[in-house]
C-alpha positions in Angstrom: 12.4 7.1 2.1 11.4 4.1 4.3 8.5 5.7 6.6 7.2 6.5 3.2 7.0 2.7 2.1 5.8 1.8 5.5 2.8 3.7 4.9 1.9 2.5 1.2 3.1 -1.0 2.5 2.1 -1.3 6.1 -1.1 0.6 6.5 -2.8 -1.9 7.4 -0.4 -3.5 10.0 0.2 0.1 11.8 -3.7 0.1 12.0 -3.6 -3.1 13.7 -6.0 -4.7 11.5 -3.4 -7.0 9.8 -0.6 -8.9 11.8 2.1 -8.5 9.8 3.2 -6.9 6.0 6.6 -7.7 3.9 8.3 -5.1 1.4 11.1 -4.7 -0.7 13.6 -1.8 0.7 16.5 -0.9 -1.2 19.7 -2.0 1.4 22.0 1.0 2.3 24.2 1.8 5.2 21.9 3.6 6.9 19.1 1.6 6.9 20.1 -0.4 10.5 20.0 2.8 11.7 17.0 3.8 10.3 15.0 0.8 11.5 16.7 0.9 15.2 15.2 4.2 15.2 11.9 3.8 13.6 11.8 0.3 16.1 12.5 3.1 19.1 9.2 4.9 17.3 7.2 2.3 16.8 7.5 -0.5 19.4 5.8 1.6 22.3 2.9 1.0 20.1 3.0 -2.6 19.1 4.8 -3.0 15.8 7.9 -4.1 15.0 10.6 -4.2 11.9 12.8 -6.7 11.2 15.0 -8.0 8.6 14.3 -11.0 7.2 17.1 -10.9 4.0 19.2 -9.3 2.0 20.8 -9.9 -1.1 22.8 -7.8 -3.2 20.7 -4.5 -3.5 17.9 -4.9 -1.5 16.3 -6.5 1.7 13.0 -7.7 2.9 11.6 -6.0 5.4 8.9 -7.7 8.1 6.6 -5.2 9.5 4.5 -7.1 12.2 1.9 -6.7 15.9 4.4 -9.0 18.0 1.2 -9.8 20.1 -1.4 -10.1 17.2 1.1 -12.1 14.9 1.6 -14.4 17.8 -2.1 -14.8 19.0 -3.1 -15.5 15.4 0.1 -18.4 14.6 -0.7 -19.7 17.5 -4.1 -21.4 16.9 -3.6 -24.8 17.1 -3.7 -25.7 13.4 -0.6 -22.8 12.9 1.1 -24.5 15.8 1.0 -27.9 14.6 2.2 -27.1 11.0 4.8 -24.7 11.9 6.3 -27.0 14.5 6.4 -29.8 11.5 8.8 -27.1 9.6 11.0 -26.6 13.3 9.4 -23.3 14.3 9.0 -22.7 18.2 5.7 -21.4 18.3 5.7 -20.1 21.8 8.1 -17.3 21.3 7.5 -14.8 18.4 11.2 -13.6 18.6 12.2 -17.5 18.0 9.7 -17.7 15.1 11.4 -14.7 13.3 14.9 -16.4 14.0 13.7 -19.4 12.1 11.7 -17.6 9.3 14.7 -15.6 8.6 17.0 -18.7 8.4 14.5 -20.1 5.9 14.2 -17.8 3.9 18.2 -17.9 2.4 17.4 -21.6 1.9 17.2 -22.6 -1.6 12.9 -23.2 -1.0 10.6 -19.9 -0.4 9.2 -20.7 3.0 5.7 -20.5 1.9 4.7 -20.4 5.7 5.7 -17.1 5.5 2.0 -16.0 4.7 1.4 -17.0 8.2 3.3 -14.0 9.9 1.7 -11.8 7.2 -2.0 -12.6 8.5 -3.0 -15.1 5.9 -5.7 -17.8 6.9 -3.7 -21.5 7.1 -6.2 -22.6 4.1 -5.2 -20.0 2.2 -1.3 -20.6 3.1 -2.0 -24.3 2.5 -3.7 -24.3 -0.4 -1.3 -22.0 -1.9 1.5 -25.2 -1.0 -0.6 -28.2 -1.9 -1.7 -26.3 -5.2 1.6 -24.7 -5.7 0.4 -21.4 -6.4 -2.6 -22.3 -9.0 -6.3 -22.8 -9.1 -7.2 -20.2 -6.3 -10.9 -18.8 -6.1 -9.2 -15.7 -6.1 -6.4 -13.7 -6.1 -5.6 -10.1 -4.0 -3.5 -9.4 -1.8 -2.9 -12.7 -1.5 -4.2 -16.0 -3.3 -7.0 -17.2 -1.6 -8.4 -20.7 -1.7 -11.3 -20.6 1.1 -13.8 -17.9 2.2 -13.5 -15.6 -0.8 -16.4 -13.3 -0.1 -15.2 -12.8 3.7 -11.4 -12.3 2.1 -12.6 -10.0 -0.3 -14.3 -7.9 2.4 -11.3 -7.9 4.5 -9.1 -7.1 1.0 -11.4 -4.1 0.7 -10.9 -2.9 4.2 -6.9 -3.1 3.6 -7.1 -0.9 0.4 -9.2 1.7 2.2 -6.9 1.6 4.7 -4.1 2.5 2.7 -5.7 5.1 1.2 -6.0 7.0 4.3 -3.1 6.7 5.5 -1.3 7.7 2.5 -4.0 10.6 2.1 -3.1 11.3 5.9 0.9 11.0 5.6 0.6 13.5 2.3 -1.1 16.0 4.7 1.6 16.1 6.9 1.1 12.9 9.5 4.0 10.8 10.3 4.3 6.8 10.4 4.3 7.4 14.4 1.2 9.3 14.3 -0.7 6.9 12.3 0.5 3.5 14.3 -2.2 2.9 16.8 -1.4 2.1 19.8 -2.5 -1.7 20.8 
């Protein structure tokens, strides 16, 4: 059921404290329909779905603020990377475009942690380290400010909880989106 895994997923992102979150979904012929209509749901509020890929079985799905995403890529530092990898930073929908072209190439787009929220040190040292020697590892590997990341970790998880407590007591995804 996909509101279901955009609760235990995206908690956090339908909160508004994170910009963006990435799942799994298994792909079946009624999941365009489903996320038109969950789109129609959701986007009065601020949060968007898109695809990003699909292979055989399954797809990734991008759960994202449009406004916070954009706000937080588009500090300078973001900008200047991205636009080194052919992103056009001043237009979200663009961004997406090119994320989701990247992402059949035969090289992850490692950028991608910078649509999910992640801090450009983290995202960088994640690249210049290629994946090892992080100060710590959560929701994803961090490299810089680990107590202040550990908070924020913390605040994701309780998140979560809540909203799954919330959705198992009869709350729907649309309920639980604030509005922004």
């Amino acid at each position: 059921m996909l509101e279901e895994h955009l609760i235990r997923n995206c908690a956090p992102t339908l909160a508004g404290i994170k910009s963006g979150n990435l799942f799994r979904y298994r792909y079946g012929n009624e999941l365009r329909q489903e996320l038109k209509e969950w789109n129609l749901r959701l986007n009065s509020k601020g949060v968007f779905i898109s695809l990003l890929k699909r292979d055989r079985e399954y797809v990734s799905v991008y759960v994202y603020r449009k406004d916070l995403a954009l706000r937080e890529i588009s500090a300078k530092c973001s900008t200047s990377f991205l636009s080194g990898l052919g992103y056009n930073c001043g237009n979200m929908d663009d961004m997406i475009d090119h994320l989701r072209m990247r992402m059949v190439s035969d090289d992850f787009p490692h950028e991608i942690g910078l649509f999910l929220g992640y801090p450009l040190c983290d995202v960088l040292g994640f690249i210049n380290n290629c994946g090892r020697d992080c100060r710590f590892c959560g929701c994803w590997k961090v490299y810089e400010n680990e107590h202040q990341t550990k908070e924020q970790f913390e605040k994701f998880k309780e998140c979560r909880q809540e909203f799954v407590k919330r959705f198992n007591s009869g709350h729907n995804a649309e309920d639980l989106a604030v509005s922004f």
